[in-house]
C-alpha positions in Angstrom: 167.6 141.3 98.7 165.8 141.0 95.5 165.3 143.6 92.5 163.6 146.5 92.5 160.4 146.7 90.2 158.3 149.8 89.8 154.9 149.0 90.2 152.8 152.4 90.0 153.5 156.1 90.3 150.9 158.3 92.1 150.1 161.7 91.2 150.9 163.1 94.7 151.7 162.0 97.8 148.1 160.9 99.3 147.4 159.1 96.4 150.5 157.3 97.1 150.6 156.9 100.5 146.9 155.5 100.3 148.0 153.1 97.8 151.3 151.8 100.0 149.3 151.3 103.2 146.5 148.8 101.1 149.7 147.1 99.7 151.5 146.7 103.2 147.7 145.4 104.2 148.6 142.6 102.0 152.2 141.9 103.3 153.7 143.7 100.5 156.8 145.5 101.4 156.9 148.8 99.5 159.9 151.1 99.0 158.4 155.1 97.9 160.6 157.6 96.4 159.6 161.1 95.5 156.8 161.8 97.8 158.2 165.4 98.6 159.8 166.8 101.7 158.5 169.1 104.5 154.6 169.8 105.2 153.5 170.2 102.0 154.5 167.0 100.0 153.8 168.0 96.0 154.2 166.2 93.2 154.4 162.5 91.9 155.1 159.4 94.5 156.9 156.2 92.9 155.9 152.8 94.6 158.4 149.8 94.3 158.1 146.2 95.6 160.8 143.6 95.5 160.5 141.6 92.4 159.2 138.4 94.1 155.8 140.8 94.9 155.7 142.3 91.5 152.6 140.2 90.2 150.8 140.5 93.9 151.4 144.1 94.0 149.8 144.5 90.6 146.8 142.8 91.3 146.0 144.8 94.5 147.2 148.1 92.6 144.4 146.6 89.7 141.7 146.1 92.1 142.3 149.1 94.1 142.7 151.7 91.2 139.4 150.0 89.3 137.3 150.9 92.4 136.7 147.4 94.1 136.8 149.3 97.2 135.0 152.5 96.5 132.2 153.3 98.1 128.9 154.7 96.4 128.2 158.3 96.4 125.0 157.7 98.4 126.5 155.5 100.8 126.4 156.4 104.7 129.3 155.8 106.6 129.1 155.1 110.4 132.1 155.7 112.9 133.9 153.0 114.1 132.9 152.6 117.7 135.7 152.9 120.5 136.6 149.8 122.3 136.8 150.0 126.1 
């Protein structure tokens, strides 16, 4: 297994846990630490990758955190429909 590399810390846990799942989207193994115990999960979430992801992982974290994604304020959003 490779090294370690810290690649972002989130300010709590859904931050965090929002950011890991668009990462593991993009076949990006992530390792968090800090992301609190029991129901209410406070404080700051630390998100590593193995080092041979580091420069992926930053450019998804890049994209991500400069609102690529984000969807405008007067946007509608329809419900996925259920598939039978």
């Amino acid at each position: 297994m490779g090294r370690l590399i810290h690649v972002h810390t989130a300010g709590d846990a859904m931050e965090g846990q929002l950011l890991r799942g668009r990462l593991e989207a993009e076949d990006i193994p992530v390792f968090a630490k800090g992301e609190g115990e029991g129901p209410y999960r406070l404080g700051p979430m630390h998100l590593w990758v193995l080092e041979e992801h580091e420069v992926q992982a930053r450019l998804v974290l890049a994209e991500v955190l400069g609102g690529r994604f984000a969807l405008p304020d007067d946007a509608e959003v329809e419900p996925e429909s259920e598939v039978p």
